[in-house]
PyMOL Python script that loads the backbone (N, CA, C, O; Angstrom):
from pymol import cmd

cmd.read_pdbstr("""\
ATOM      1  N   UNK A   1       0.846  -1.176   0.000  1.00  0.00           N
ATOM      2  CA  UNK A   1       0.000   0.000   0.000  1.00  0.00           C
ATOM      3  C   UNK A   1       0.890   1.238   0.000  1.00  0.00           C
ATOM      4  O   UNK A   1       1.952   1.156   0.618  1.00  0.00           O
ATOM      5  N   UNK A   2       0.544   2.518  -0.699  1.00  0.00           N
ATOM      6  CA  UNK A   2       1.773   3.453  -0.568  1.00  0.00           C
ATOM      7  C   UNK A   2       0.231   4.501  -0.157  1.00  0.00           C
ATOM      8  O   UNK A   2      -0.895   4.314  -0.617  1.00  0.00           O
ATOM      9  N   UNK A   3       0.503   5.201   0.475  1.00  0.00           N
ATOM     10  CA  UNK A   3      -0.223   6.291   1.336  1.00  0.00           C
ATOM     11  C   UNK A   3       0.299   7.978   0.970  1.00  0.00           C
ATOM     12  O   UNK A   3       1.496   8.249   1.072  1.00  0.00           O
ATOM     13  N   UNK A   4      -0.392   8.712   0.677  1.00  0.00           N
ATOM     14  CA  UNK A   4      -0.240   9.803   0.198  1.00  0.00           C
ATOM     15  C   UNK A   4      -0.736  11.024   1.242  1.00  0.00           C
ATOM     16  O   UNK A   4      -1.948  11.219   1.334  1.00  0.00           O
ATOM     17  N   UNK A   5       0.194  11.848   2.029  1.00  0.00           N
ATOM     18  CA  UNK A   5      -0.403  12.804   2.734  1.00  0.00           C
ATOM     19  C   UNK A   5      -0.117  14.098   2.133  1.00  0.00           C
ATOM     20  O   UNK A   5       1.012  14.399   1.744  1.00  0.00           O
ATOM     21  N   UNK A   6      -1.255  14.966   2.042  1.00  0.00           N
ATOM     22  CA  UNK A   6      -0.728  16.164   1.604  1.00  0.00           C
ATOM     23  C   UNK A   6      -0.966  17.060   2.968  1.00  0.00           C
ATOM     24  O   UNK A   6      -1.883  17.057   3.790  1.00  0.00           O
ATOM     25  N   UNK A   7       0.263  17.840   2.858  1.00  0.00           N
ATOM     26  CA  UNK A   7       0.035  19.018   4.495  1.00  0.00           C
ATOM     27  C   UNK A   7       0.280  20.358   4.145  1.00  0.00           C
ATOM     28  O   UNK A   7       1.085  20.576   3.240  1.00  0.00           O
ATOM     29  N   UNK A   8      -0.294  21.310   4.723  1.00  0.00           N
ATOM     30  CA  UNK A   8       0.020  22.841   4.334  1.00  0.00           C
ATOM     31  C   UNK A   8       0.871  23.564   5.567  1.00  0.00           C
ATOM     32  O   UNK A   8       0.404  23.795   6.682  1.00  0.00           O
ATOM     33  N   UNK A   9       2.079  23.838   5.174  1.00  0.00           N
ATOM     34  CA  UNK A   9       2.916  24.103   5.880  1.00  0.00           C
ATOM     35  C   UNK A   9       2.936  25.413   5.843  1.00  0.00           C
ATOM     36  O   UNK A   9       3.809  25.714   5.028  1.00  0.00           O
ATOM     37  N   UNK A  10       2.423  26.417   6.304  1.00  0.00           N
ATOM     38  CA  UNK A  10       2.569  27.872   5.997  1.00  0.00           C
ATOM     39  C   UNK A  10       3.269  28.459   6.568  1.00  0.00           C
ATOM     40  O   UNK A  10       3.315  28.551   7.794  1.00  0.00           O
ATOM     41  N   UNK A  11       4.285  29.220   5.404  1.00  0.00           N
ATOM     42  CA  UNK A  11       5.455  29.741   5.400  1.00  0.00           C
ATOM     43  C   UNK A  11       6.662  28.777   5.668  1.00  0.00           C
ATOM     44  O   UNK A  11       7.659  29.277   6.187  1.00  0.00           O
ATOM     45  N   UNK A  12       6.664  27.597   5.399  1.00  0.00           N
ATOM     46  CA  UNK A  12       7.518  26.564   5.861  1.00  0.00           C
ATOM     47  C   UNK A  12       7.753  26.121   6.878  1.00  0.00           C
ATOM     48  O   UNK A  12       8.643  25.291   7.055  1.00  0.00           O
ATOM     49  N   UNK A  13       6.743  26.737   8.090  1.00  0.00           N
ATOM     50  CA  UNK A  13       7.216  26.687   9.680  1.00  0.00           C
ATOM     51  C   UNK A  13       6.095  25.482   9.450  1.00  0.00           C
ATOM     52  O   UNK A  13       4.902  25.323   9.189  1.00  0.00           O
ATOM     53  N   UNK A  14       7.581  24.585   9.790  1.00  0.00           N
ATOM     54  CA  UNK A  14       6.653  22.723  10.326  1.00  0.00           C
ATOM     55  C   UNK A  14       5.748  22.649  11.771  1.00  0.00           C
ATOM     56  O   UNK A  14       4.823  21.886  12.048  1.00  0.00           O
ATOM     57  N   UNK A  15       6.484  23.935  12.737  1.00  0.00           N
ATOM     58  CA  UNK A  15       5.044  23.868  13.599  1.00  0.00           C
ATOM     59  C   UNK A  15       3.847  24.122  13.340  1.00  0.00           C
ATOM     60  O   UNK A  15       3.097  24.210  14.312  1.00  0.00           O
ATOM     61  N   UNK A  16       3.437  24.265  12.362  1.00  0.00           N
ATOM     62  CA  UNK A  16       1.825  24.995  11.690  1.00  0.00           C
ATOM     63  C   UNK A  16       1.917  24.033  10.894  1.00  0.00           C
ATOM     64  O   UNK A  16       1.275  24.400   9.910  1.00  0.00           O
ATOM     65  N   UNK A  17       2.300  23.065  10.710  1.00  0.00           N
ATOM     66  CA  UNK A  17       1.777  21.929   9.249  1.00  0.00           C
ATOM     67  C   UNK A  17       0.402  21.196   9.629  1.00  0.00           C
ATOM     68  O   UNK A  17       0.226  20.607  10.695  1.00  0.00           O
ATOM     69  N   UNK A  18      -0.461  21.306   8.698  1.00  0.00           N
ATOM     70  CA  UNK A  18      -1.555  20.554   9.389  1.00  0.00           C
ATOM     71  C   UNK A  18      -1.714  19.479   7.778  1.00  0.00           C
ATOM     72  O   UNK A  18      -1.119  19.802   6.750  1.00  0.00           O
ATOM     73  N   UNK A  19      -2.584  18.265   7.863  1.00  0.00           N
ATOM     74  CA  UNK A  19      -2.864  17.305   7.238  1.00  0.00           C
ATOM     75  C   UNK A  19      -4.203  18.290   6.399  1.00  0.00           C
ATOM     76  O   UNK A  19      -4.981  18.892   7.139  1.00  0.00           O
ATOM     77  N   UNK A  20      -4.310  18.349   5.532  1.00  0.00           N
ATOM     78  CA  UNK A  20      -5.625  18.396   4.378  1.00  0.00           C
ATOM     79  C   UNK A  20      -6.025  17.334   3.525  1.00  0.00           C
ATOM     80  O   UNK A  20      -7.130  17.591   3.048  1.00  0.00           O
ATOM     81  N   UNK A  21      -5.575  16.251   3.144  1.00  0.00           N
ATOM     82  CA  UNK A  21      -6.004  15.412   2.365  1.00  0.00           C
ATOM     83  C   UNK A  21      -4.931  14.107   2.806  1.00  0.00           C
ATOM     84  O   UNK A  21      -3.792  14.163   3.269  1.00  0.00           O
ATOM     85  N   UNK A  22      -5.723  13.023   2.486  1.00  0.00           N
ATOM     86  CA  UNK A  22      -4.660  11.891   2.291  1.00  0.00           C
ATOM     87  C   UNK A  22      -5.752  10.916   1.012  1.00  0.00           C
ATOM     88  O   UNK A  22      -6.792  11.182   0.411  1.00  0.00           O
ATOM     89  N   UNK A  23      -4.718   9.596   1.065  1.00  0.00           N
ATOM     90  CA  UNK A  23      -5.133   9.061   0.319  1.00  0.00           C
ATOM     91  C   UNK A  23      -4.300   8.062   0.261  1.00  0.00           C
ATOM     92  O   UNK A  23      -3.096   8.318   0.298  1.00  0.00           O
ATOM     93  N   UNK A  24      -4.892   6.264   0.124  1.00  0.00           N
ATOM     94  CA  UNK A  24      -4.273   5.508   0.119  1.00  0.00           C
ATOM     95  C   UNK A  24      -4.673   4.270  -1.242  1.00  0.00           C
ATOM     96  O   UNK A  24      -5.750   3.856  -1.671  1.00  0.00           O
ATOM     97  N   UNK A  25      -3.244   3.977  -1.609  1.00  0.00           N
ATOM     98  CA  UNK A  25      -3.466   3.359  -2.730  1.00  0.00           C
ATOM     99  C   UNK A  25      -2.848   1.533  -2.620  1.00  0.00           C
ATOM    100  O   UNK A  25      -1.741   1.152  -2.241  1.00  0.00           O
ATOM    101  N   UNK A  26      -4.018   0.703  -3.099  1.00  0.00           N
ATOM    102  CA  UNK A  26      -3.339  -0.745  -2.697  1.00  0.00           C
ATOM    103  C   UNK A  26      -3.565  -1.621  -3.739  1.00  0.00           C
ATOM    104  O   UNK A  26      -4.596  -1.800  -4.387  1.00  0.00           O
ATOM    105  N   UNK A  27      -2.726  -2.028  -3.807  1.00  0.00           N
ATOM    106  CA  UNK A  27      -2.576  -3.296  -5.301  1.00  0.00           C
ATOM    107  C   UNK A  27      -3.460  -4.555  -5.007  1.00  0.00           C
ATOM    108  O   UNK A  27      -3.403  -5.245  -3.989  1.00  0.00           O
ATOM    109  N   UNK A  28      -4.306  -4.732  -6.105  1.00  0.00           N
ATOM    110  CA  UNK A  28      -5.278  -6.260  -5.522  1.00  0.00           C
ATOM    111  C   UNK A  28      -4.813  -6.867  -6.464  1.00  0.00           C
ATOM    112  O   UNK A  28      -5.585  -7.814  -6.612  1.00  0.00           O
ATOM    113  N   UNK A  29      -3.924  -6.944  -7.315  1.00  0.00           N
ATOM    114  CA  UNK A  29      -3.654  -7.920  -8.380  1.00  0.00           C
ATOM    115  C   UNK A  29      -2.801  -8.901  -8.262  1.00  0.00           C
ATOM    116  O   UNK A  29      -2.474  -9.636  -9.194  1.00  0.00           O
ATOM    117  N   UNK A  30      -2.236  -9.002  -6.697  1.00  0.00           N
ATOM    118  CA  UNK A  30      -0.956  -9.424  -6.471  1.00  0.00           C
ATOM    119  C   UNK A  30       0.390  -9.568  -7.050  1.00  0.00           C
ATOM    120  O   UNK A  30       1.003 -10.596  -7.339  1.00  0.00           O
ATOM    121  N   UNK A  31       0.811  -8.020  -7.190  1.00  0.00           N
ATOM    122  CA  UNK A  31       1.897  -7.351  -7.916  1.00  0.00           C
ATOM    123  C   UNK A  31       2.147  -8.008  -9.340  1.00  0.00           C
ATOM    124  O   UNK A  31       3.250  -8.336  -9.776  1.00  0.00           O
ATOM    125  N   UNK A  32       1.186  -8.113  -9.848  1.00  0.00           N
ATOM    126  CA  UNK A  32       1.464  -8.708 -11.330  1.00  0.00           C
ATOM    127  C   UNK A  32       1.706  -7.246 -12.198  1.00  0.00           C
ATOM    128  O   UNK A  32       1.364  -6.100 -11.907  1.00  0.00           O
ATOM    129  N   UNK A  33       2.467  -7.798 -13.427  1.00  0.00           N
ATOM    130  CA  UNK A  33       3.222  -6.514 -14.035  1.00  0.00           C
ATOM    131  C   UNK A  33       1.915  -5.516 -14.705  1.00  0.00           C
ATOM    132  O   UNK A  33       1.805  -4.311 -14.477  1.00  0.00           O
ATOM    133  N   UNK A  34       1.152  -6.178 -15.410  1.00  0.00           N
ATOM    134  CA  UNK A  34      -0.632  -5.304 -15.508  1.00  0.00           C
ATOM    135  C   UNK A  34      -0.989  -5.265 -13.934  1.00  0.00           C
ATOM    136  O   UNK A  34      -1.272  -6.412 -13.589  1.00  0.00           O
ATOM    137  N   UNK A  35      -1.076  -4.391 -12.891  1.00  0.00           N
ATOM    138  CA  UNK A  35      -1.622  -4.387 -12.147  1.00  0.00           C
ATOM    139  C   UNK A  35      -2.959  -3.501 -11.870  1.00  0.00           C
ATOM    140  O   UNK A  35      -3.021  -2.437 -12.486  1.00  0.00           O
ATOM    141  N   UNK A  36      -4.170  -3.881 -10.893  1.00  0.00           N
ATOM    142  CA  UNK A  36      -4.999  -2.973 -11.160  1.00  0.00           C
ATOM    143  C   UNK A  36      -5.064  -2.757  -9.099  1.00  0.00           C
ATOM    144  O   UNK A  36      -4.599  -3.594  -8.325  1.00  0.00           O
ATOM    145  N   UNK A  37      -5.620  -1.699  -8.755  1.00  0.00           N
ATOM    146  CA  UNK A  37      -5.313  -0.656  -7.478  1.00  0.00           C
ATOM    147  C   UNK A  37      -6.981  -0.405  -6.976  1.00  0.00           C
ATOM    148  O   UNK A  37      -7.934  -0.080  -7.684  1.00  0.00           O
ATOM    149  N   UNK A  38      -6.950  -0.633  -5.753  1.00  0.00           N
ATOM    150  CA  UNK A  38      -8.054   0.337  -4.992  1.00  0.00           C
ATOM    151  C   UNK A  38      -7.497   1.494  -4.755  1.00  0.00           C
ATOM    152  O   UNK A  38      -6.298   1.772  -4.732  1.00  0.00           O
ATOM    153  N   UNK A  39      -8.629   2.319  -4.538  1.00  0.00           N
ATOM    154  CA  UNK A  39      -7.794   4.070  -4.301  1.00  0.00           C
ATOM    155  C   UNK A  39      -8.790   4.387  -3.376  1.00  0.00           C
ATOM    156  O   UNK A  39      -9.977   4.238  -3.664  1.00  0.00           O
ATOM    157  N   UNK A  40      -8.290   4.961  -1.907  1.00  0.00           N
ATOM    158  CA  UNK A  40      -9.739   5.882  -0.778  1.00  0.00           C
ATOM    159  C   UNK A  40      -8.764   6.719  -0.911  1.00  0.00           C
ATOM    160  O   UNK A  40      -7.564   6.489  -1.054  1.00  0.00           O
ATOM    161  N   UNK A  41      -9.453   7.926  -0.848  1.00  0.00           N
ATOM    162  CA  UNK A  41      -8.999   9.401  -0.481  1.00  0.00           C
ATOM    163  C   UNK A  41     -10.065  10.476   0.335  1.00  0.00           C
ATOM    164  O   UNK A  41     -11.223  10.340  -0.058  1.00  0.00           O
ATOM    165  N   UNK A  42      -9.924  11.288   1.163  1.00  0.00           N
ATOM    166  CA  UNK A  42     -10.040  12.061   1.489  1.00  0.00           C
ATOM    167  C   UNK A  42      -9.767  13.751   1.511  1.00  0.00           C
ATOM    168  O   UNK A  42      -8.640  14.098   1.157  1.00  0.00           O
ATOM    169  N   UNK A  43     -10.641  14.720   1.867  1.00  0.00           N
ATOM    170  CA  UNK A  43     -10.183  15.793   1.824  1.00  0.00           C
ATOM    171  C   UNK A  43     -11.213  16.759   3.066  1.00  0.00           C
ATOM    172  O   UNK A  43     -12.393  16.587   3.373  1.00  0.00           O
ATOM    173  N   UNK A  44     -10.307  17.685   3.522  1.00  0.00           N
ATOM    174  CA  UNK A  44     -11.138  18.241   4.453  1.00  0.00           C
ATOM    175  C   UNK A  44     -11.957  19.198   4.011  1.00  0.00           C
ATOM    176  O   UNK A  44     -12.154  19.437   2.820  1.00  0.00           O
ATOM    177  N   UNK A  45     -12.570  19.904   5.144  1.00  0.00           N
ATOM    178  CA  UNK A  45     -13.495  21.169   4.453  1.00  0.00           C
ATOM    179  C   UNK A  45     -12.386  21.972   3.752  1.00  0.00           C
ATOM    180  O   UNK A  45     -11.280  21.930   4.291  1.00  0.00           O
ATOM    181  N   UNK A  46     -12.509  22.632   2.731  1.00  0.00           N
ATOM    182  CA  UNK A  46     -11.626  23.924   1.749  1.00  0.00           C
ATOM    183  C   UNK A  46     -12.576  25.005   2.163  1.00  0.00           C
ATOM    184  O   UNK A  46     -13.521  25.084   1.379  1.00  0.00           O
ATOM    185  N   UNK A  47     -12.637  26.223   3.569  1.00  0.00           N
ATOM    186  CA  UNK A  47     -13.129  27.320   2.885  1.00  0.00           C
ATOM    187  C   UNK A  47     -12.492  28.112   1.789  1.00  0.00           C
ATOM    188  O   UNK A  47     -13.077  29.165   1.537  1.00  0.00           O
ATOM    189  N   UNK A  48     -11.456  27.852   1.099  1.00  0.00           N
ATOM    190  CA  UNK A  48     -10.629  28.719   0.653  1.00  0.00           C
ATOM    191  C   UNK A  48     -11.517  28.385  -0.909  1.00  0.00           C
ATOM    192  O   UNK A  48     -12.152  29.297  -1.439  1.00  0.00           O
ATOM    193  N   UNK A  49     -11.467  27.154  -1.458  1.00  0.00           N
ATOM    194  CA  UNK A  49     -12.640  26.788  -1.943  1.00  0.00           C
ATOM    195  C   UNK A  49     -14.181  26.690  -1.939  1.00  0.00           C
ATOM    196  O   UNK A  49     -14.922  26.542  -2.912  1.00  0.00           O
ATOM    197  N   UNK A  50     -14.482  26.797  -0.716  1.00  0.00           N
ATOM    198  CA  UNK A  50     -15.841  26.785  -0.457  1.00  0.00           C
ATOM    199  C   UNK A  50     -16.098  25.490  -0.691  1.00  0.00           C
ATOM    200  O   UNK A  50     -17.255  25.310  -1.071  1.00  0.00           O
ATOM    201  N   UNK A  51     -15.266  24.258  -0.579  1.00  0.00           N
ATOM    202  CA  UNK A  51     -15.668  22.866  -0.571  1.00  0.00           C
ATOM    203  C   UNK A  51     -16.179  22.139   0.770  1.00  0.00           C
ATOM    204  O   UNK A  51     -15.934  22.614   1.879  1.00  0.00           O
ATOM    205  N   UNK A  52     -16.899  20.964   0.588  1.00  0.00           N
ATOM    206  CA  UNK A  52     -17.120  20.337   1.755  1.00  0.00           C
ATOM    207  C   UNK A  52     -16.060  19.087   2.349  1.00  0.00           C
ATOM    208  O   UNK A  52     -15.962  18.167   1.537  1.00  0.00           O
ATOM    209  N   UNK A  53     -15.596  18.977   3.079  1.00  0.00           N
ATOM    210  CA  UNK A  53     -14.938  17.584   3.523  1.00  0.00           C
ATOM    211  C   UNK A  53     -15.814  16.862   2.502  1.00  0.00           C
ATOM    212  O   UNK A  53     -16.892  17.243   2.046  1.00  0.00           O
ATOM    213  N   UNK A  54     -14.788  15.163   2.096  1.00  0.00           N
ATOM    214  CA  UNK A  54     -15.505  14.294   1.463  1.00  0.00           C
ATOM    215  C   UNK A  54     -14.672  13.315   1.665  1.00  0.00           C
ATOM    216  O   UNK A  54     -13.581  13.457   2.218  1.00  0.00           O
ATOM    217  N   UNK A  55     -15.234  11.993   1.125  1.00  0.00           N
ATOM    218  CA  UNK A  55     -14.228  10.527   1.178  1.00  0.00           C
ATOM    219  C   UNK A  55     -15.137  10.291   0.013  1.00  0.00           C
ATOM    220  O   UNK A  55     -16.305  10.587  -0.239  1.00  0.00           O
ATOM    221  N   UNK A  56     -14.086   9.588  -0.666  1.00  0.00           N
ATOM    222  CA  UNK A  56     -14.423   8.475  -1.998  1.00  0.00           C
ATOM    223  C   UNK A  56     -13.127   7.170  -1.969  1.00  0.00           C
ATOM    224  O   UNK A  56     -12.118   6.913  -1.312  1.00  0.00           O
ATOM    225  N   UNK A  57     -14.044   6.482  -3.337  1.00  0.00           N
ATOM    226  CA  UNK A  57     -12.752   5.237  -3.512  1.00  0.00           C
ATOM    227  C   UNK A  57     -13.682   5.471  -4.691  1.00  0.00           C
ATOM    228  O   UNK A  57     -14.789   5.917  -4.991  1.00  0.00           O
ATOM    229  N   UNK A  58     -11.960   4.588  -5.461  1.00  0.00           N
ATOM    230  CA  UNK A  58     -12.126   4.571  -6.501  1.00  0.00           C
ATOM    231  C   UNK A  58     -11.197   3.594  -7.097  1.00  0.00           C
ATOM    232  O   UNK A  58     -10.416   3.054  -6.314  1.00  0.00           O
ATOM    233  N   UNK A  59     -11.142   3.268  -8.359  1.00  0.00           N
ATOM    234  CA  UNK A  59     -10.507   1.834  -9.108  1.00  0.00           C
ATOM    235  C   UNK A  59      -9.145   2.815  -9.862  1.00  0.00           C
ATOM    236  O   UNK A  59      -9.121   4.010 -10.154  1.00  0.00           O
ATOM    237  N   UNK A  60      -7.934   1.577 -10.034  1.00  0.00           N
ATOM    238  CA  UNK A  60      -7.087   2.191 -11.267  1.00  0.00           C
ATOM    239  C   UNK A  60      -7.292   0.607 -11.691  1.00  0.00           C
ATOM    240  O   UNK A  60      -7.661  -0.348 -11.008  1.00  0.00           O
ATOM    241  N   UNK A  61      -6.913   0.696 -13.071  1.00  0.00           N
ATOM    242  CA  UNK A  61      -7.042  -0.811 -13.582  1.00  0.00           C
ATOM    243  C   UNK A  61      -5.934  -0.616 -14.689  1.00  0.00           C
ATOM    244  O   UNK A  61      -5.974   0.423 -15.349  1.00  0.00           O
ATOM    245  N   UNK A  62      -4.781  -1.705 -14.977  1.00  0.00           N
ATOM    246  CA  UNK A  62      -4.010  -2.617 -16.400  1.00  0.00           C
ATOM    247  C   UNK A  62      -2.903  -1.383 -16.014  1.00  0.00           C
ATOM    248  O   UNK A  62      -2.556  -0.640 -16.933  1.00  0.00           O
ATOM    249  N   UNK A  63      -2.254  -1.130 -14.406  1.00  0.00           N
ATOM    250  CA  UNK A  63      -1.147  -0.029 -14.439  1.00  0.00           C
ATOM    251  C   UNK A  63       0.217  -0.869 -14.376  1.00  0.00           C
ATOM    252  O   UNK A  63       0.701  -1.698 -13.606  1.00  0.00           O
ATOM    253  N   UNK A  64       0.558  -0.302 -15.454  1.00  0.00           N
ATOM    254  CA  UNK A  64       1.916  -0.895 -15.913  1.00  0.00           C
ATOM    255  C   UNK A  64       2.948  -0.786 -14.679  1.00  0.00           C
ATOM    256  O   UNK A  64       3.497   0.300 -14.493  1.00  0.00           O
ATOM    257  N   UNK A  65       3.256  -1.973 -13.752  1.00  0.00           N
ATOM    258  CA  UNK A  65       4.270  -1.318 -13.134  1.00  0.00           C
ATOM    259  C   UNK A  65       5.594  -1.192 -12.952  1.00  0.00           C
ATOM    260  O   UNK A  65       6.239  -1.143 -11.905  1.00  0.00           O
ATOM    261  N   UNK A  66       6.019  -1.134 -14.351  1.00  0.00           N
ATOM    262  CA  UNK A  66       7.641  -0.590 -14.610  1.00  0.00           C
ATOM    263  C   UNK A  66       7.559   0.822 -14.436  1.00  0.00           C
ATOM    264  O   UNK A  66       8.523   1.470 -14.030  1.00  0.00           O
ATOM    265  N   UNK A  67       6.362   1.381 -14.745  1.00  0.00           N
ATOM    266  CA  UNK A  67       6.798   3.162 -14.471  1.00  0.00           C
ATOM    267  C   UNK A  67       6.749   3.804 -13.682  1.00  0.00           C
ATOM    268  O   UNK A  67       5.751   3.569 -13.000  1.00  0.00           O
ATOM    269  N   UNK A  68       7.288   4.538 -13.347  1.00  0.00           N
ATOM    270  CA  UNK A  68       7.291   5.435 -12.168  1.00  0.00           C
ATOM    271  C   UNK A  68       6.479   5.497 -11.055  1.00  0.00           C
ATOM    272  O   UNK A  68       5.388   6.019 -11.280  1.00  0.00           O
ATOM    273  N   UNK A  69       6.672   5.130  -9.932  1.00  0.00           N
ATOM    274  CA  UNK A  69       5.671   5.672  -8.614  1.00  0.00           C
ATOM    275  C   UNK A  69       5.109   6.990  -9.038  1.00  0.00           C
ATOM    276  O   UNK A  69       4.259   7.378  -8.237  1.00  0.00           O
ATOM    277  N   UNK A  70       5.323   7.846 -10.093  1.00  0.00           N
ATOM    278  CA  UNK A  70       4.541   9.063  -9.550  1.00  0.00           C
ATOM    279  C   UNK A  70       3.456   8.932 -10.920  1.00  0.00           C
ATOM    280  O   UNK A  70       2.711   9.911 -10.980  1.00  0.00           O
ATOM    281  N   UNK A  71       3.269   8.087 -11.832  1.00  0.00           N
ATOM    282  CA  UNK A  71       2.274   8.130 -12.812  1.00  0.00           C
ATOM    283  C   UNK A  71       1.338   7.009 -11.833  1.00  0.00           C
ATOM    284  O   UNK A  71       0.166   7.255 -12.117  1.00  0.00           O
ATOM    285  N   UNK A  72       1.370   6.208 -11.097  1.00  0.00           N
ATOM    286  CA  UNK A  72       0.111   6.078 -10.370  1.00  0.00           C
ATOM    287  C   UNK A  72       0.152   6.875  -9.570  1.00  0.00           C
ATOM    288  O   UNK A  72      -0.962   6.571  -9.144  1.00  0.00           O
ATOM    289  N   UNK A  73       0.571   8.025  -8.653  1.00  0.00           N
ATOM    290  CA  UNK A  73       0.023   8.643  -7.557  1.00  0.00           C
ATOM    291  C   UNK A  73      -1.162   9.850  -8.795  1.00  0.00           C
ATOM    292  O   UNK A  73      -2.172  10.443  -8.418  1.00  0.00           O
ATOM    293  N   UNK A  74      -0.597   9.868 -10.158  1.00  0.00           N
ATOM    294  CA  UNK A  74      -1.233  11.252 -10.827  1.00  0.00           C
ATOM    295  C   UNK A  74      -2.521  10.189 -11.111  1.00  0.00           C
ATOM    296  O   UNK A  74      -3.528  10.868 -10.912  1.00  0.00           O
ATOM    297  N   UNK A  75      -2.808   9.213 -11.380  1.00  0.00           N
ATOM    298  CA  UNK A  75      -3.677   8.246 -11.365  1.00  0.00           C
ATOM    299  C   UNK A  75      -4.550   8.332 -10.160  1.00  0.00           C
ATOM    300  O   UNK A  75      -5.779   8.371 -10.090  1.00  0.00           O
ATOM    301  N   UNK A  76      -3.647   8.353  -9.237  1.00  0.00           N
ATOM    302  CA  UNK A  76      -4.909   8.172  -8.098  1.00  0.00           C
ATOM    303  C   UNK A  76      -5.071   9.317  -8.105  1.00  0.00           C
ATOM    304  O   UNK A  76      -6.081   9.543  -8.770  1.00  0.00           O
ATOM    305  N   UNK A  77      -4.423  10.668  -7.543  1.00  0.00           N
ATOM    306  CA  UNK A  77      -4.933  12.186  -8.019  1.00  0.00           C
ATOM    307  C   UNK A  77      -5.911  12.147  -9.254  1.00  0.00           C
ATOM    308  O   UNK A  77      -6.724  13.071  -9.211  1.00  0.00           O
ATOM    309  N   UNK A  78      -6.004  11.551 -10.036  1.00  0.00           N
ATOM    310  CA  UNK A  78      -7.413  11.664 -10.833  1.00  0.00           C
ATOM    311  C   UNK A  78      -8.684  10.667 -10.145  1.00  0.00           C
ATOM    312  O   UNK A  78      -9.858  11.007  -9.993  1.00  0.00           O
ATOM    313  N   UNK A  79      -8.392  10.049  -9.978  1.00  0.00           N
ATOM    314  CA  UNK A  79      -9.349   9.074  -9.290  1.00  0.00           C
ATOM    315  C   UNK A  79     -10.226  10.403  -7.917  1.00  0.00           C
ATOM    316  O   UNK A  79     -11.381  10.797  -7.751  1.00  0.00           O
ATOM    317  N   UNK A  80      -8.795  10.700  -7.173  1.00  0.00           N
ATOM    318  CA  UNK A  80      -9.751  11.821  -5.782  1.00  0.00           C
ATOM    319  C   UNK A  80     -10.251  12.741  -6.444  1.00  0.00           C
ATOM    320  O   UNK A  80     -11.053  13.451  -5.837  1.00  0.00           O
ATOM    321  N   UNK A  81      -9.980  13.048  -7.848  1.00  0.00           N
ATOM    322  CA  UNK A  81     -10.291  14.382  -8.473  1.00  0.00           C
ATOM    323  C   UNK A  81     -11.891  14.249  -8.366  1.00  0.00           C
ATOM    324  O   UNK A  81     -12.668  14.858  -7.629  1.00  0.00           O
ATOM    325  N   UNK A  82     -12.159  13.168  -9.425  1.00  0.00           N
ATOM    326  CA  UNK A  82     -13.623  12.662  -9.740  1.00  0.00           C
ATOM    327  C   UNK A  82     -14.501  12.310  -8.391  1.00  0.00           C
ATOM    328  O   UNK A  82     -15.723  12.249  -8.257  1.00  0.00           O
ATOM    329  N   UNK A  83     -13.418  12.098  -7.420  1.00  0.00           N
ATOM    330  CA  UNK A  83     -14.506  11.600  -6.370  1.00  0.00           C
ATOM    331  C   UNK A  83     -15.015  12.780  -5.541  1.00  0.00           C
ATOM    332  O   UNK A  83     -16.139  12.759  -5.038  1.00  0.00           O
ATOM    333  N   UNK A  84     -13.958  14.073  -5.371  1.00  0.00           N
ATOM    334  CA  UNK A  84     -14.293  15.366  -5.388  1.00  0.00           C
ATOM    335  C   UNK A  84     -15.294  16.121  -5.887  1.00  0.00           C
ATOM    336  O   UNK A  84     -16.064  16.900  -5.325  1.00  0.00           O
ATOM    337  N   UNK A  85     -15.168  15.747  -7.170  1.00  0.00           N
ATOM    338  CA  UNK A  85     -16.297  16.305  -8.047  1.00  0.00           C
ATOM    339  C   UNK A  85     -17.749  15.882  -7.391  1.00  0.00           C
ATOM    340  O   UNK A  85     -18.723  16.589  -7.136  1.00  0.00           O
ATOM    341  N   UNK A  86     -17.602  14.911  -7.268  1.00  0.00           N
ATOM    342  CA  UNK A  86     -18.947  14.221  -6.353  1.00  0.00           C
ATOM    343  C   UNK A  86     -19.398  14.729  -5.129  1.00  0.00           C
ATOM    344  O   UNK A  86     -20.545  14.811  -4.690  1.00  0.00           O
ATOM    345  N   UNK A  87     -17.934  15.176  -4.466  1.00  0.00           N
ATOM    346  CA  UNK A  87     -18.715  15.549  -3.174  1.00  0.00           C
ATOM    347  C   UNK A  87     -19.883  15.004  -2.567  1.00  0.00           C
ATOM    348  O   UNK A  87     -20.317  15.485  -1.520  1.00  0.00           O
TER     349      UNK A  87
END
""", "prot")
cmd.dss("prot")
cmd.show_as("cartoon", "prot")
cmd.util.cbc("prot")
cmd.orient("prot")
């Protein structure tokens, strides 16, 4: 499972870092080279957005995994995108 936290560190002072979103991603294919992924993510309230807190899951499916750790995290970032959208 690789776990994704995003934190807002304002002004770089790590005493003010707080958690806004996470998201965790886990292989059900049993690491076969087509692999396909559950995805849950979360996000808190955004007033800055005017969004509401939300949770979704969502599927990745046939992810090649010779490439890069960061073309599935942009994978699952689309996956929370859509589940966002839902709110």
């Amino acid at each position: 499972m690789l776990r994704i936290i995003v934190e807002l560190v304002p002004g770089g002072d790590d005493r003010r870092r707080r958690e806004i979103a996470r998201a965790h991603i886990g292989n059900v294919s049993d690491l076969a080279d087509l692999s396909d992924y559950a995805v849950w993510a979360r996000e808190g309230e955004n007033p800055i957005a005017n969004s509401p807190a939300w949770e979704g899951r969502g599927s990745i499916e046939g992810r090649d995994r010779r490439q890069t750790v960061w073309r599935l995290i942009e994978r699952a970032a689309a996956v929370a995108a859509a589940a966002a959208r839902k709110g």
